[in-house]
C-alpha positions in Angstrom: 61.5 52.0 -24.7 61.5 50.6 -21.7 60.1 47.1 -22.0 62.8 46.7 -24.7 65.7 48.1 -22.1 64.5 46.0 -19.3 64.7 42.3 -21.9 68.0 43.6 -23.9 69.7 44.9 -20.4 68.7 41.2 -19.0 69.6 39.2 -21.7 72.9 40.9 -21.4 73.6 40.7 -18.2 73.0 37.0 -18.6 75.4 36.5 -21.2 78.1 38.5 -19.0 77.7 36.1 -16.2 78.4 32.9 -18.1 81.4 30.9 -17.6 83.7 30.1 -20.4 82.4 26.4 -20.5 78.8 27.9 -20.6 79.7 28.8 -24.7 80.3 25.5 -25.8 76.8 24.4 -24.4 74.3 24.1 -26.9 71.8 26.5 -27.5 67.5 26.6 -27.3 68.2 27.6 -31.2 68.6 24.5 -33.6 72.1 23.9 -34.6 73.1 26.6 -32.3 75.7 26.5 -29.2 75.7 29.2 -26.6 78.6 31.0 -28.5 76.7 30.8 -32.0 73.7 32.6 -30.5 75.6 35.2 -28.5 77.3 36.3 -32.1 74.3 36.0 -33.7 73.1 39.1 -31.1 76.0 40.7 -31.9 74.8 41.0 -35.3 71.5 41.8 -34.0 72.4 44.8 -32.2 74.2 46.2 -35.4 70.9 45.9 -37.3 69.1 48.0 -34.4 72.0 50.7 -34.4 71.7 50.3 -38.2 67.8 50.8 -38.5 67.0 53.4 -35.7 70.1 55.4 -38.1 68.2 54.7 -41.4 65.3 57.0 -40.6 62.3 56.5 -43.3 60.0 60.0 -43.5 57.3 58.0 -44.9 53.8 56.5 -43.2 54.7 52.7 -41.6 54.4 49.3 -43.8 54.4 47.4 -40.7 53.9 47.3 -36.7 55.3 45.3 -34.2 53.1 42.0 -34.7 53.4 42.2 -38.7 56.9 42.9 -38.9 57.6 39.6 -38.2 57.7 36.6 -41.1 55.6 34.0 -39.7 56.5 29.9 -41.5 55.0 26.9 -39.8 58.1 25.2 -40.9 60.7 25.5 -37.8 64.3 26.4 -39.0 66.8 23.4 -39.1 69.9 25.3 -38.7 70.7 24.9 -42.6 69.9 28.5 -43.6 73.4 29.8 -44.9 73.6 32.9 -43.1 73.0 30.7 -39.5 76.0 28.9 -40.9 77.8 32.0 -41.2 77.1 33.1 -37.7 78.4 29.3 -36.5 81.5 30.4 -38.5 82.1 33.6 -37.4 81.2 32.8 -33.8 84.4 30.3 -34.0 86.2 33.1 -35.2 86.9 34.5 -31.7 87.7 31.5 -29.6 88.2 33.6 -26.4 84.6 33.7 -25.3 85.6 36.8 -23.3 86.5 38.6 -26.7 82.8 37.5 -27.6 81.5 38.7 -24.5 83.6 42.2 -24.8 81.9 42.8 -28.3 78.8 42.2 -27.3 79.0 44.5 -24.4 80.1 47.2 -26.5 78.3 47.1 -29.8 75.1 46.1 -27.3 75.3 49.3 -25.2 75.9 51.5 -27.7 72.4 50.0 -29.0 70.8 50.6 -25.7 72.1 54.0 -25.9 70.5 54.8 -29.3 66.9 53.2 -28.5 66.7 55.7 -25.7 67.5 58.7 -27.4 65.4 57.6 -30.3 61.8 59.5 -30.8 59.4 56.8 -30.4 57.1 58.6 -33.0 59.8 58.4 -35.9 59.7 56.0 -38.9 62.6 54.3 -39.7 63.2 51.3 -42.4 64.6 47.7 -42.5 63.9 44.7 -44.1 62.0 46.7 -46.8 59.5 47.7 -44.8 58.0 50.7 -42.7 58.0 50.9 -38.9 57.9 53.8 -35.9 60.5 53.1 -33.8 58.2 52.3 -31.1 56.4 49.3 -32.7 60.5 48.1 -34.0 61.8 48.3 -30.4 58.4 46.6 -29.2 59.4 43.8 -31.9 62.7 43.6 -30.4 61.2 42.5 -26.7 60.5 39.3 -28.5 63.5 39.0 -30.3 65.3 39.8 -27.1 63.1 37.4 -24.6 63.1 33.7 -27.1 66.6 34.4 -27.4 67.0 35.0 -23.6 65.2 31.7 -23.0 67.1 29.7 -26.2 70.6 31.6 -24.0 69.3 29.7 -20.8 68.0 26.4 -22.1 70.7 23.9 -21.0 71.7 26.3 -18.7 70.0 25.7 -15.5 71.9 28.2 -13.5 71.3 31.0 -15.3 69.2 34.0 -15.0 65.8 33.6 -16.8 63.9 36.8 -18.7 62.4 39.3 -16.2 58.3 38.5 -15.6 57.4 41.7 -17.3 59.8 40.2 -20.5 57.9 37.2 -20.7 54.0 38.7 -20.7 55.5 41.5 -23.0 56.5 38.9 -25.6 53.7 36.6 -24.9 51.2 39.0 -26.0 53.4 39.8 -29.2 53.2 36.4 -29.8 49.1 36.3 -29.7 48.7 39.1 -31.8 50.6 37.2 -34.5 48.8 34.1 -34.0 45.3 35.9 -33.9 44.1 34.3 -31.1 45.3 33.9 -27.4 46.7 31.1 -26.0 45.6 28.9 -23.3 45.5 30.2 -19.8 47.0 26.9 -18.3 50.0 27.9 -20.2 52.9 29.8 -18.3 54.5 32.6 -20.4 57.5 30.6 -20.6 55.8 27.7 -21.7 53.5 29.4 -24.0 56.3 31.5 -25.9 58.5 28.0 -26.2 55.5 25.8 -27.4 54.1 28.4 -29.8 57.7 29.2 -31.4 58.5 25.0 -31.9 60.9 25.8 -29.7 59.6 22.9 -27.5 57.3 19.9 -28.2 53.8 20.7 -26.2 52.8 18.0 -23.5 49.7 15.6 -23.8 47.9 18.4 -21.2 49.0 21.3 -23.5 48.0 19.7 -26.4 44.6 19.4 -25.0 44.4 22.8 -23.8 45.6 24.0 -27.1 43.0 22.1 -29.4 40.6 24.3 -27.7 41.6 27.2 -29.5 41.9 28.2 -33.3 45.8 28.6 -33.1 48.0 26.8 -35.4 51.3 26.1 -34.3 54.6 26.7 -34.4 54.7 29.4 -35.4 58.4 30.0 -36.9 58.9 34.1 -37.1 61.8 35.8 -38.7 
């Protein structure tokens, strides 16, 4: 509960301290500005309200690593419902009305993941989870998109330290191996999500291991 809090509360706050010009910069998310990727946590905050309400009573399909869909095909911003977001993002044109929804519908999902009973099962996507191992998921949701926020915005706050390692073990146990050492947490969650092209000195240290990479989760 509280490693999600800590990434959603920062990735928040970073979002509340952009300047209007900030949401027509583009994104760490292909296809994506600023603004496209703050509506698109909108939505994602009504799927956690939405989930940790649909309770499940039965054993878990899934935990936090394998709740994720892993393609070694990055997305290219085609996908129709990322071109819904685009749409609906445009939609507000006041960033500040963008901001003001995500502050509300995102606290009230704060709110809900700590009152939730870790223990519980709840269901989404088809599948099985306790609400522990969803809101564990959700610190990596919550950290790539903190760092696809930040990009091409140097100025801005980065994920807290504690985000980071969180999300970079996540990231391990899905790829069934660890990654290189060398590698920041920063570094490693961007290379290993195709979220950035890995340097000739990464590339070394990663043909050392058995990982295959990127891995493309959703």
């Amino acid at each position: 509960m509280d490693h999600f809090s800590q990434a959603w509360n920062a990735l928040r706050a970073a979002v509340a301290g952009l300047a209007d010009e900030d949401f027509a910069q583009p994104s760490g998310c292909t296809g994506w500005l600023v603004r496209d990727l703050v509506c698109h946590l909108v939505i994602d905050a009504q799927d956690v309200l939405i989930t940790l309400a649909t309770p499940a009573g039965t054993a878990p399909t899934r935990d936090a690593a394998s709740y994720w869909e892993v393609s070694d095909t990055p997305p290219t911003g085609d996908d129709p419902l990322d071109a819904l977001t685009v749409r609906l993002a445009a939609a507000y044109q006041d960033p500040a009305l963008l901001k003001f929804h995500l502050d509300d519908v995102g606290s009230a999902a704060g709110r809900a993941a700590g009152l939730a009973d870790p223990a519980l099962t709840v269901g989404t996507r088809g599948q099985v989870l306790t609400v522990a191992d969803y809101l564990s998921a959700y610190v990596l949701e919550w950290t790539l998109h903190h760092l696809d926020l930040v990009a091409h915005l140097p100025g801005a706050p980065r994920p807290p330290a504690e985000s980071l390692a969180r999300a970079r073990d996540l990231v391990e146990r899905i790829a069934g191996t660890p990654l290189p050492a060398a590698l920041s947490d920063t570094d490693a969650l961007l290379v290993a999500t195709g979220r950035r092209i890995p340097s000739a000195r990464e590339q070394a240290a990663l043909a050392t291991t058995d990982v295959r990479l990127p891995l493309s989760l959703g």
